[in-house]
C-alpha positions in Angstrom: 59.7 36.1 13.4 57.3 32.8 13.0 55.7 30.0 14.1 54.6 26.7 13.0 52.8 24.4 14.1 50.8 21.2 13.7 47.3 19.9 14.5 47.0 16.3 14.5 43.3 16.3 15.0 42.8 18.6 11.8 45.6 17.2 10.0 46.7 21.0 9.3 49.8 22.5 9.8 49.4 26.8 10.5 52.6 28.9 9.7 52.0 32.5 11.2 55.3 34.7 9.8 55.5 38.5 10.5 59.4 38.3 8.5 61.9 35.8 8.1 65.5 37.3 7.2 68.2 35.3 5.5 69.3 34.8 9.2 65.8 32.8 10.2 66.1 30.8 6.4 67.6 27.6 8.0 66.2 27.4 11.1 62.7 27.9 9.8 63.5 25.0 7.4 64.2 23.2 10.2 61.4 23.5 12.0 58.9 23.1 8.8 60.8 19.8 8.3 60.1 18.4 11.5 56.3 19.4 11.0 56.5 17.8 8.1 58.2 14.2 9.6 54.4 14.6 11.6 51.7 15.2 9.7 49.9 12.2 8.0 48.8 12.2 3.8 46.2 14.0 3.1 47.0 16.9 5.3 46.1 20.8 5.1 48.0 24.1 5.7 47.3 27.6 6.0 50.2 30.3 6.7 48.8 33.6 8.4 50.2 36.4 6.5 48.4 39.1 7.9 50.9 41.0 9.7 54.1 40.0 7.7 56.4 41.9 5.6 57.1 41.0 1.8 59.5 38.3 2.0 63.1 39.4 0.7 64.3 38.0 -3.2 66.9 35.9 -1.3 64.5 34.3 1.3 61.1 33.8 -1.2 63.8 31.7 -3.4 65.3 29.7 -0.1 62.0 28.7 0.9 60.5 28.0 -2.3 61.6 24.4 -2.7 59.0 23.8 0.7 56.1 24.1 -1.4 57.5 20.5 -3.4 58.2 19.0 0.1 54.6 19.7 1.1 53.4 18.3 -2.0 55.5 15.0 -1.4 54.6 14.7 2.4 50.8 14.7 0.9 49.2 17.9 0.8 45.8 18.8 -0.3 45.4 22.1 0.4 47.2 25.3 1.3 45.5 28.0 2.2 47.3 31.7 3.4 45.5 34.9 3.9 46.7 38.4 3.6 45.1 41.7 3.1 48.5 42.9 0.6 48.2 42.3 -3.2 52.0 41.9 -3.5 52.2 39.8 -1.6 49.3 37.6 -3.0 51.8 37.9 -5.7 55.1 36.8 -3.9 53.1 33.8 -2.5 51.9 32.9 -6.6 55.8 33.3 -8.2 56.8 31.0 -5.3 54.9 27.9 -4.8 52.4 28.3 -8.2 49.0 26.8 -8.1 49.9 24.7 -4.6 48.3 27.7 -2.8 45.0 29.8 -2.6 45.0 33.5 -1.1 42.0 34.5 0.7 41.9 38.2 2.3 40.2 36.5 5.7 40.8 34.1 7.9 37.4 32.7 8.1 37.6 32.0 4.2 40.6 30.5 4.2 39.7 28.2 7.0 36.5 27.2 5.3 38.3 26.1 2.1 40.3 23.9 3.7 37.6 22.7 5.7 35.6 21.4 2.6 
């Protein structure tokens, strides 16, 4: 289960996930490519991890390639937040130095922010 979605006053798209199966791959591709035929260069995301589950070998390597699309569309900065080391970890081995883990929201908002 996830959502995403896109604030054109912040420039910032927010991804909340609590788990995406193999099932959800496509259709959350999808959905993050039509967020991303919206937002403008320049623009900001921050994924809300707080409540999810370790993402599945299978799924972490599907949605990986996002993380280049992002880059291309413009991003900045990515920002997620999570109170689970692993999956600090997970979020690392899959999109590399494009994102920054803070263990609060508030943080993570205020590095984007700046």
């Amino acid at each position: 289960m996830f959502q995403i979605s896109y604030d054109q006053a912040k420039n910032r798209v927010t991804v909340r996930v609590q788990s995406i199966t193999m099932d959800e791959v496509e259709t959350y591709k999808q959905e993050y490519s039509k967020v991303m035929d919206q937002v403008k260069p320049g623009f900001t995301g921050l994924t809300d991890l707080s409540e999810g589950k370790l993402f599945t070998q299978d799924v972490a390597l599907a949605l990986a390639p996002l993380g280049e699309l992002s880059v291309q569309k413009g991003l900045t900065k990515w920002a997620y937040y999570t109170g689970s080391a692993v999956s600090k970890m997970q979020m690392k081995r899959m999109f590399g130095d494009i994102v920054v883990s803070f263990e609060k929201l508030d943080e993570a908002e205020a590095y984007l922010n700046n």
